[in-house]
Every structure is written in C-alpha cells, then in structure tokens.
C-alpha positions in Angstrom: 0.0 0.0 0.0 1.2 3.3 -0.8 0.0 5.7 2.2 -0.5 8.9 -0.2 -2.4 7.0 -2.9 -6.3 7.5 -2.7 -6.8 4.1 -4.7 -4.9 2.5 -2.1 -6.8 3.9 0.9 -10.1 3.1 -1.1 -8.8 -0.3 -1.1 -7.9 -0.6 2.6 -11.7 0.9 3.7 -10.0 4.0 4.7 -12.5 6.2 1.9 -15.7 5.4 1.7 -16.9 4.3 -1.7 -19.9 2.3 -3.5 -17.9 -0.8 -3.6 -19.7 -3.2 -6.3 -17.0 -5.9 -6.1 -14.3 -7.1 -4.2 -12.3 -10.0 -3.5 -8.2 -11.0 -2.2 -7.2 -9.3 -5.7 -9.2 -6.5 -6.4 -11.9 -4.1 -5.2 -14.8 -2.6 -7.6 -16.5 0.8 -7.0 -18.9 3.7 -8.9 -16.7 6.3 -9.8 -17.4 9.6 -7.9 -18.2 11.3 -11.3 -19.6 8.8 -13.4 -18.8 9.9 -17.2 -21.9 7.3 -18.0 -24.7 5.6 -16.5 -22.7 2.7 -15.5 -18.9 3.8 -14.3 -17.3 1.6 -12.3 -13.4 1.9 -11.7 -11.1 -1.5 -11.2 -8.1 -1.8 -9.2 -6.1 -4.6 -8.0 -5.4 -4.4 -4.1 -1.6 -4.1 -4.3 0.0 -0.7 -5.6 0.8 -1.1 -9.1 1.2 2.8 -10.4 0.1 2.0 -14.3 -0.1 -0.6 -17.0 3.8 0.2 -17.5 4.4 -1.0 -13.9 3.2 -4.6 -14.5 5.2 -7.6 -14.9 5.0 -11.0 -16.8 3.5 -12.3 -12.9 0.7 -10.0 -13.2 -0.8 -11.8 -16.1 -3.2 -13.6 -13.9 -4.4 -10.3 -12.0 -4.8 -8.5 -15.6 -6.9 -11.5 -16.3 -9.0 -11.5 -13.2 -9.4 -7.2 -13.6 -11.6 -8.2 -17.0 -13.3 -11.2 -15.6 -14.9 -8.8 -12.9 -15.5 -5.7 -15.5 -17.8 -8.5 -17.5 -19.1 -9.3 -14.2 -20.0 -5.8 -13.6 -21.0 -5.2 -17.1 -23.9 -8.0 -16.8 -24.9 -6.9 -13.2 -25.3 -3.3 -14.9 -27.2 -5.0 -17.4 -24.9 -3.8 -20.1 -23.6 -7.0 -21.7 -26.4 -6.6 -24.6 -26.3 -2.9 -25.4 -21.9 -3.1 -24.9 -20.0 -1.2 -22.8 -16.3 0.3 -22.5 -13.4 -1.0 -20.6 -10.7 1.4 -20.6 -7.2 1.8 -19.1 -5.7 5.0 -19.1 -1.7 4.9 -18.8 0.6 8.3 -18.1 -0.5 11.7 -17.8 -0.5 12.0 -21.8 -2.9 8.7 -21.6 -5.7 10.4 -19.6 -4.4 8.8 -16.3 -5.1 10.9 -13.5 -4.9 8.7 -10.6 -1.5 6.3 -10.8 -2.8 3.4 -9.3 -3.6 1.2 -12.2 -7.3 0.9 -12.7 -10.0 0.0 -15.3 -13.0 1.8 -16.1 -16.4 0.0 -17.2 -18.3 2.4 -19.0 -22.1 1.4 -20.2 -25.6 2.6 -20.6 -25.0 5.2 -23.2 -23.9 5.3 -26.5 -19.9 5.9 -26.4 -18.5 8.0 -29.0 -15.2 6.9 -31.3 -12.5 7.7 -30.9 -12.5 8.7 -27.7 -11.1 12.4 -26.4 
C-alpha cells in the first residue's frame, strides 16, 4: 500500500466508496463522477502505479481485472447494449490517478475515438 495513494486507501476501507465488487485481488466501486450511466473503476489491491508498472506475474491479475469488468458489465445489465473497458496509462494517456485501474463504461452510446 502506498499511504498517499487515494486508490490505495479506497482499497484498505479508509475512503468510503460504492464498492460493487471485491475479492483478495481487487476491489470494484462507482466512480465519484460517473462519465456514464454505469462507471465503475477496477483496481487490483496491491500498488501497481500503471499498465507500464506490471510484470510477466501480473498476467493472472490482468486476467481477473476483466473477468470482474464483464461481471459488472452483466450486473449493470450492459452485456447486450456493450460497454467500455478502458485503461488509461501516463499523464498523456488520460491517467489521472497512478494506481492502475480500469474503467467499465455502459448505458449510453460511447463516441469513437474517444477524447
């Protein structure tokens, strides 16, 4: 855990949040300022500050971070219509927390390309 990181305090209770998901991996909440109808922000327990961070270990965490977006994704009721899952990397990328995390965007009709 990294004591100044607010993903990392989310993850140890510390912040409240709508917490959707969770398990010895990762921990699923609502984004505070949802972007769309469903938006739902992914991030594995341990610090990892971005995609760039991970190693050939983490393959099986990466995995796990989708499984629980399509899980979310069908308990939004957004498998049907689609929905987003997005990972921004490096301030250039659109990352503005650097904790790795994934969004699950849904229940609106997302625009290409994106920004």
């Amino acid at each position: 855990m990294s004591a100044d990181c607010i993903f990392c305090r989310v993850a140890a209770g510390e912040i409240p949040s709508k917490i959707v998901h969770e398990d010895d991996d990762v921990v699923a909440f609502r984004d505070i300022d949802p972007k769309a109808p469903t938006h739902v922000l992914i991030i594995p327990r341990r610090h990892i500050g971005s995609v760039n961070e991970l190693e050939d270990g983490d393959a099986g965490l990466v995995g796990r971070i989708v499984l629980v977006a399509r899980r979310i994704a069908d308990m939004d009721r957004r498998t049907e219509t689609g929905y987003r899952l997005v990972m921004n990397t490096g301030n250039d990328g659109g990352q503005s927390v650097h904790h790795m995390h994934m969004h699950v965007l849904g229940g609106r009709k997302l625009g290409w390309p994106p920004g």
